[in-house]
C-alpha positions as CSV (number, residue, x, y, z in Angstrom):
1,X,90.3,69.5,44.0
2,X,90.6,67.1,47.9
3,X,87.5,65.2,48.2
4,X,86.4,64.4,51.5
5,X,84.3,60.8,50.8
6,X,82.0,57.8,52.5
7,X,81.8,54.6,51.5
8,X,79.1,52.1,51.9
9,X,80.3,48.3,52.6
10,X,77.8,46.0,51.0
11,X,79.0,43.2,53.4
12,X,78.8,45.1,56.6
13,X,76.7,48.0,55.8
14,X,79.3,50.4,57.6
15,X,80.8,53.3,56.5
16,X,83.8,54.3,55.9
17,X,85.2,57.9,55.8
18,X,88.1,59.1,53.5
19,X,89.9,62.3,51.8
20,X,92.1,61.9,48.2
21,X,92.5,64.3,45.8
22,X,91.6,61.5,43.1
23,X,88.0,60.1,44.3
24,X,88.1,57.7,41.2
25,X,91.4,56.4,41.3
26,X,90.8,55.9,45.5
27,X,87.2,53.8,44.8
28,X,88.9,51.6,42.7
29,X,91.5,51.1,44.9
30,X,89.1,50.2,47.7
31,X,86.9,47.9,45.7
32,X,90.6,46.6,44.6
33,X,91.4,45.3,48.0
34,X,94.5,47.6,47.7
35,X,93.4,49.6,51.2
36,X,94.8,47.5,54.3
37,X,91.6,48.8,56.4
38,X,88.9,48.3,53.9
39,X,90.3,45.2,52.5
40,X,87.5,42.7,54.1
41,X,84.7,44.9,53.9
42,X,84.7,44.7,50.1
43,X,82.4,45.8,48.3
44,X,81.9,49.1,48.4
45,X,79.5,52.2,46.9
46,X,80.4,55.8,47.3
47,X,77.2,57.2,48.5
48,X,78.7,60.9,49.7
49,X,81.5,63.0,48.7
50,X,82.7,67.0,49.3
51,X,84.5,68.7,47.7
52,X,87.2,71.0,48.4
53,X,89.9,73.1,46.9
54,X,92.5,73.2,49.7
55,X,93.5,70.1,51.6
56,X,93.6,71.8,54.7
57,X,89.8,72.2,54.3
58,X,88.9,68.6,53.5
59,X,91.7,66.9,56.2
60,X,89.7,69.5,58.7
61,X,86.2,68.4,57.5
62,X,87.6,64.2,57.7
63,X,88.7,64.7,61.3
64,X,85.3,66.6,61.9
65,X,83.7,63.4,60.7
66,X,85.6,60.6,62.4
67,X,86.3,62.7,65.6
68,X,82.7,64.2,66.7
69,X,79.9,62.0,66.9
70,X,77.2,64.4,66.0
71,X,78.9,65.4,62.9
72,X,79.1,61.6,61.5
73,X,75.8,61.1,63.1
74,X,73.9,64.2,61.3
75,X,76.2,62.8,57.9
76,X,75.1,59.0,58.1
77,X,71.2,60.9,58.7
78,X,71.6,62.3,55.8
79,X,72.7,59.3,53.4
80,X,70.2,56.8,54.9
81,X,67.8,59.7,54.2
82,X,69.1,60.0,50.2
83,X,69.3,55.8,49.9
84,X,65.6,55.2,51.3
């Protein structure tokens, strides 16, 4: 399976949008500090995650997300929505 996920940063409340094909092992890396871009923005909670079985699907559904506004717009909607 390719997971397409979104993080929530505790310090900045900002999300951050990702693909893996090992959600767990990628969580702990961010929480880890081992991600160059998250690295200061520790720590995180994965509040949203799809799932996919070609990576095609999920790298298409990522650039959705970080590329068109309403997409992420409708998506952080949604998890403020779930978190309240």
């Amino acid at each position: 399976m390719h997971y397409v996920y979104v993080l929530l940063s505790k310090k900045d409340n900002k999300l951050y949008i990702g693909r893996t094909s090992d959600l767990r092992r990628r969580f702990n890396e961010h929480n880890k500090g081992l991600n160059l871009s998250t690295k200061y923005r520790r720590p995180f909670v994965l509040v949203y995650y799809e799932a996919y079985k070609s990576s095609n699907d999920a790298a298409r559904r990522e650039v959705r997300l970080k590329k068109f506004k309403n997409s992420y717009t409708e998506l952080r909607k949604r998890i403020e929505l779930s978190c309240a």
